[in-house]
C-alpha positions as semicolon CSV with decimal commas, in nm:
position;residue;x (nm);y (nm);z (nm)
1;X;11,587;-9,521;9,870
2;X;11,258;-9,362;9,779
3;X;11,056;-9,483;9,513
4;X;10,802;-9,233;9,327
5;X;10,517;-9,377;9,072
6;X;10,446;-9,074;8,828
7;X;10,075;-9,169;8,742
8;X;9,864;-9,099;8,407
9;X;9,521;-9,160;8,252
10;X;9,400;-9,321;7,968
11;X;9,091;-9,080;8,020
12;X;9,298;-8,754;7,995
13;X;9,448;-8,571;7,712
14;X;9,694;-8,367;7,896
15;X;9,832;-8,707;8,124
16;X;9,867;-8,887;7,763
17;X;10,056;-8,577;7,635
18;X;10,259;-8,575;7,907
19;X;10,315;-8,955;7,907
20;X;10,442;-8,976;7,597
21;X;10,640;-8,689;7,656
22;X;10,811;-8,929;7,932
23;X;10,855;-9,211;7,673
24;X;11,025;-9,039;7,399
25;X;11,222;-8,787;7,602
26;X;11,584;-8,668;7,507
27;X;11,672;-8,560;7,862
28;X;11,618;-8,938;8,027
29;X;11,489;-9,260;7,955
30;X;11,196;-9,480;8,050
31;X;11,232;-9,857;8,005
32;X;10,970;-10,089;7,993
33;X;11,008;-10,355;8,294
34;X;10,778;-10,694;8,350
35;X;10,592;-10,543;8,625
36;X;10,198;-10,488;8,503
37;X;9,967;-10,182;8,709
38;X;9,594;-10,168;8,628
39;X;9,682;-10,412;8,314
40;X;9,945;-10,183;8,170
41;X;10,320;-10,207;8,158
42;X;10,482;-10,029;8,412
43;X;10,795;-9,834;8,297
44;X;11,117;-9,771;8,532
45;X;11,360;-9,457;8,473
46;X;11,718;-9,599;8,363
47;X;11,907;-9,295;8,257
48;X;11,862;-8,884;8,339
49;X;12,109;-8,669;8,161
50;X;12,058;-8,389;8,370
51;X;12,381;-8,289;8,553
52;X;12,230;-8,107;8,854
53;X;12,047;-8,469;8,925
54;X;12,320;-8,665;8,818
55;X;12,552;-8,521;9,066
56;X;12,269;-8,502;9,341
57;X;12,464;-8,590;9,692
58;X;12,146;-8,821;9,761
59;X;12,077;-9,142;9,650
60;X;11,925;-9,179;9,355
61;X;11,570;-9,252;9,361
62;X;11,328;-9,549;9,210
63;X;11,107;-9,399;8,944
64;X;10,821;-9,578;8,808
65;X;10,545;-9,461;8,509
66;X;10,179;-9,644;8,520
67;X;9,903;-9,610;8,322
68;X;9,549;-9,634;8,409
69;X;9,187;-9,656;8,268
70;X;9,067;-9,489;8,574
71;X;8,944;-9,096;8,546
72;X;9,248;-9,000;8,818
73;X;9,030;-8,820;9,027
74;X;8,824;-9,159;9,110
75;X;9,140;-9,342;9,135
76;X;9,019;-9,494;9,488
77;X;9,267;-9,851;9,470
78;X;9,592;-9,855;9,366
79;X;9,546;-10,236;9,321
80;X;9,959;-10,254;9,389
81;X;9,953;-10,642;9,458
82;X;10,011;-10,728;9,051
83;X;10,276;-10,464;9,016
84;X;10,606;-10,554;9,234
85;X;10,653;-10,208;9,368
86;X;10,551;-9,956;9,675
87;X;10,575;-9,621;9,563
88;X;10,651;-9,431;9,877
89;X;10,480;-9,095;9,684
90;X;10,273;-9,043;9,416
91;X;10,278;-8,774;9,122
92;X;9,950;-8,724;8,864
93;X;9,994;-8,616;8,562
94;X;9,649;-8,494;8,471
95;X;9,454;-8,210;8,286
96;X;9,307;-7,890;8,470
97;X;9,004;-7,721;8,345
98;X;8,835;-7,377;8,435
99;X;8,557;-7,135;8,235
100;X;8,847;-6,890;8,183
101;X;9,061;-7,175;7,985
102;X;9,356;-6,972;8,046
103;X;9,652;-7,135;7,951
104;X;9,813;-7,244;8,306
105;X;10,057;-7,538;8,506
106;X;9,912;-7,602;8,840
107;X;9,976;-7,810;9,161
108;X;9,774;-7,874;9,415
109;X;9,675;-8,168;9,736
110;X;9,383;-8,385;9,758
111;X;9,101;-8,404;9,976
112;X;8,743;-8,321;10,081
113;X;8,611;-8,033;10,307
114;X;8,242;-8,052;10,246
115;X;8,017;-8,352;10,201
116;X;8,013;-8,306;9,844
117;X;8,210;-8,574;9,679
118;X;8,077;-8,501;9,292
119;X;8,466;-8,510;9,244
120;X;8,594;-8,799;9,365
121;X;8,724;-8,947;9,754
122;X;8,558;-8,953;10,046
123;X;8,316;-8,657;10,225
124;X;8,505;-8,465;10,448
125;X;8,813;-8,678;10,366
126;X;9,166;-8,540;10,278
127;X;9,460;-8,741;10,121
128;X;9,814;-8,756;10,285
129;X;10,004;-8,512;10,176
130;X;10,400;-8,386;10,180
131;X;10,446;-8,011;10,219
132;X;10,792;-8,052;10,096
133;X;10,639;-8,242;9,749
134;X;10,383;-7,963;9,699
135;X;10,624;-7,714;9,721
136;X;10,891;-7,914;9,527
137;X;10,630;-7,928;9,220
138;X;10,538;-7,513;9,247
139;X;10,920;-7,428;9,240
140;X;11,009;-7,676;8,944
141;X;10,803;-7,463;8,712
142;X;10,852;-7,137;8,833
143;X;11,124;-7,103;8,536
144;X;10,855;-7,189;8,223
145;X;10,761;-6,891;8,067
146;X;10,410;-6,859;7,852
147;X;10,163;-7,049;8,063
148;X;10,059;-6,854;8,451
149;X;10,159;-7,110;8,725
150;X;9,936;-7,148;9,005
151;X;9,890;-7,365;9,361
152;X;9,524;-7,437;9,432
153;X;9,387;-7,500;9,752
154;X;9,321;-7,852;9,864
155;X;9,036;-8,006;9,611
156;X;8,890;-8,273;9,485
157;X;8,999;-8,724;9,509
158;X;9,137;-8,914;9,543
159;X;9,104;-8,904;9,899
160;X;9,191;-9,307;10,036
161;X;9,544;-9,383;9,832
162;X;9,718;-9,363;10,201
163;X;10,017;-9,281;10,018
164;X;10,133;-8,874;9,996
165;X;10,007;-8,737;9,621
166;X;10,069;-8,445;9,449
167;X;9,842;-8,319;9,115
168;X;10,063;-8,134;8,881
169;X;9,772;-8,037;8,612
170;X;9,821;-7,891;8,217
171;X;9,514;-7,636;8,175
172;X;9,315;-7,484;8,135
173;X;9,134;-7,603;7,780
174;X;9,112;-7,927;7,505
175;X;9,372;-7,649;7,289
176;X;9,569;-7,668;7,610
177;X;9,555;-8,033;7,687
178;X;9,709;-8,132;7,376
179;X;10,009;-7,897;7,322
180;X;10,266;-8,072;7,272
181;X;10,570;-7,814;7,412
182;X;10,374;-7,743;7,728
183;X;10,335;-8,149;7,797
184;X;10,727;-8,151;7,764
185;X;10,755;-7,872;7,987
186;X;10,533;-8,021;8,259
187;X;10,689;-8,373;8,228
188;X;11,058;-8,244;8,324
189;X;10,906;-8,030;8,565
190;X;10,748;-8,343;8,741
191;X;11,110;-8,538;8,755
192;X;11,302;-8,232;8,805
193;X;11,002;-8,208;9,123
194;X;11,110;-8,544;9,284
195;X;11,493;-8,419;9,307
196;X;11,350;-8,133;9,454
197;X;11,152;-8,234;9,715
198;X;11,443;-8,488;9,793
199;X;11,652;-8,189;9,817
200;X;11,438;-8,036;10,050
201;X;11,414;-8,351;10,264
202;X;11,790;-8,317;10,324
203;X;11,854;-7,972;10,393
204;X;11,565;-7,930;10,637
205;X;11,537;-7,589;10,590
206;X;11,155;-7,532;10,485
207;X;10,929;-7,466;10,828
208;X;10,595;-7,649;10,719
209;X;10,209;-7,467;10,712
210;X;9,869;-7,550;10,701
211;X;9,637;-7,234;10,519
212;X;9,300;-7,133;10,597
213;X;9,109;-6,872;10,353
214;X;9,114;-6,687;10,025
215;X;9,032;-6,799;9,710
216;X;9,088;-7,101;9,495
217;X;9,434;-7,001;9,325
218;X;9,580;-6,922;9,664
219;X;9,760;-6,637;9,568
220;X;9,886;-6,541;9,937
221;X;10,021;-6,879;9,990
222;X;10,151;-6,849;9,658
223;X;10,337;-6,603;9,767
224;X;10,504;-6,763;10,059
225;X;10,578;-7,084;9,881
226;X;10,764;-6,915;9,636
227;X;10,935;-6,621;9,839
228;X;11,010;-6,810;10,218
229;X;11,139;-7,088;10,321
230;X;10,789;-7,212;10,385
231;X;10,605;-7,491;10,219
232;X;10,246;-7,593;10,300
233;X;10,036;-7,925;10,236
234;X;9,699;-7,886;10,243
235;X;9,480;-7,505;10,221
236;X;9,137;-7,472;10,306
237;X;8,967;-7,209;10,097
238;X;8,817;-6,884;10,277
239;X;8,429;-7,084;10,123
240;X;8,473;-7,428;10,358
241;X;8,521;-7,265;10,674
242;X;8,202;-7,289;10,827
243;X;8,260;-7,671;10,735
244;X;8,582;-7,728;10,948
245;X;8,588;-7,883;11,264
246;X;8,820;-7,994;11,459
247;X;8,827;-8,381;11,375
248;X;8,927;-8,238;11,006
249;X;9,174;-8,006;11,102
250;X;9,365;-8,301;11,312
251;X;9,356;-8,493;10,988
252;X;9,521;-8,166;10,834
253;X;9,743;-8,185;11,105
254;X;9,773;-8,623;11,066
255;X;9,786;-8,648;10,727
256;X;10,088;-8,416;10,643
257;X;10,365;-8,573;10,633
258;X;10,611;-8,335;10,768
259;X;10,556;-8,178;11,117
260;X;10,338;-7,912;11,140
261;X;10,499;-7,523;11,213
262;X;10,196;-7,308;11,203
263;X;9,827;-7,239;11,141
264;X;9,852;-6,967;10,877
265;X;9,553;-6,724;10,809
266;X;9,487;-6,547;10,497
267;X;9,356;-6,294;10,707
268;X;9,199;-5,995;10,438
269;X;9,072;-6,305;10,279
270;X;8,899;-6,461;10,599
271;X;8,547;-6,303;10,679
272;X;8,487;-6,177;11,058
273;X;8,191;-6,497;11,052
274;X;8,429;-6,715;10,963
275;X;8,707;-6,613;11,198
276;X;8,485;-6,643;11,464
277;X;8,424;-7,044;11,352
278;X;8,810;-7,082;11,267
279;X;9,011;-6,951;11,548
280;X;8,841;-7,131;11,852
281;X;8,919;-7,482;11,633
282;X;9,257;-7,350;11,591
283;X;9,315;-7,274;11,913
284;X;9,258;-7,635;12,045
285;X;9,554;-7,756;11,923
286;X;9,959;-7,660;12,031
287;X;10,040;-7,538;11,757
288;X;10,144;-7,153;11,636
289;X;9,841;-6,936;11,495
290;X;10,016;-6,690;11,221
291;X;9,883;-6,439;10,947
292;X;10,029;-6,454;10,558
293;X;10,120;-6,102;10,640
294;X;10,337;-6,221;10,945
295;X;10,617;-6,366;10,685
């Protein structure tokens, strides 16, 4: 049996509107158990009314809700000892915000590729990740209508949890963060996400990437995560390729928790410079070099 812990933020309007969005939900139910995470009551899912999950050939997983003080991004201990559970994956609930503040759900991986850790983990550091989970929490919302969904490429902590995490973000603004219909829509996208992904996990029928250049909203991968029977863990925008190396691509390559299928290339939005520094990395590992335009 798998066991998920959906995770939100005292610190963040959008986790708290999508927290109690969890509590006082129609579609399932959260019950309060005797297990305490980060000196807050954890809650366990009892009851789903969907059918689709209800009916689910797989055995039903262990769900848990915490609550933290920590800013999630700086969310470097899961200090599990106190709470009587192992979440084998992790789900944030947490806010997004850009200079556009364009109304937007979002999902995106963990991790480092520069020094710079203004944003929480560790320099150079990436999280574990599960292709199959990031994918799992794109296709879960591609039904909402009125807010633009987009994947992001890999960004920002935590970077240390050693457990495979997920963001799924409200955004883009405080008028965002606080809307109460989009918090319901991103809450029973993020358990409609876990019977996903466990979906996924059985039918082994996604091949698995890694991504390397364009832009921050990824809208090549996009593409293929939506339209193929491809799902990808970590990208690497087309701005951190001169920072790659080959000890950080096999952590790419470590940390994902599916096997790897292919290097894939965003190709028009990879400079010649930074092919030149990419592909001879690449190339030391065993593993399938392939364009975006190639699927």
């Amino acid at each position: 049996m798998k066991t998920f812990l959906i995770i939100t933020s005292l610190e963040d309007k959008a986790s708290m509107n999508m927290r109690e969005k969890f509590l006082n939900s129609k579609s399932y139910n959260f019950k309060e158990t005797n297990y305490v995470w980060h000196e807050n009551p954890i809650y366990k899912l009892t009851d789903i009314s969907s059918e689709d999950e209800k009916s689910s050939s797989f055995t039903q997983p262990e769900i848990y809700l915490g609550l933290t003080k920590e800013p999630l991004i700086f969310l470097n201990d899961l200090k599990l000892e106190d709470a009587k559970i192992n979440p084998d994956f992790l789900i944030f609930a947490s806010r997004h915000t850009s200079k556009t503040a364009r109304p937007a759900f979002l999902v995106h991986t963990t991790g480092n590729w520069s020094k710079d850790v203004d944003f929480g983990g560790e320099p150079q550091d990436l999280s574990i990740a599960s292709a199959l989970l990031h994918k799992a929490g794109f296709m879960s919302l591609t039904e909402q209508e009125g807010f633009s969904l987009d994947i992001e490429v890999t960004h920002h902590g935590p970077t240390t949890l050693k457990k495979p995490l997920i963001f799924m973000e409200l955004g883009s603004s405080k008028a965002e963060w606080v809307i109460r219909e989009a918090g319901k829509v991103l809450s029973n996208a993020i358990i409609t996400t876990i019977f996903q992904f466990l979906d996924y996990n059985e039918r082994k029928n996604q091949e698995i990437g890694l991504g390397f250049g364009g832009t921050h909203y990824a809208p090549n991968y996009l593409r293929l995560i939506k339209n193929k029977n491809l799902a990808m863990s970590f990208i690497c925008p087309k701005y951190y390729i001169q920072d790659l190396n080959v000890d950080l691509i096999h952590k790419m390559v470590k940390n994902t928790l599916e096997t790897v299928d292919y290097f894939i290339i965003d190709w028009k939005g990879t400079n010649s410079e930074d092919k030149k520094h990419l592909i001879p990395l690449l190339e030391e590992f065993d593993i399938p070099i392939k364009k975006t335009k190639d699927f």
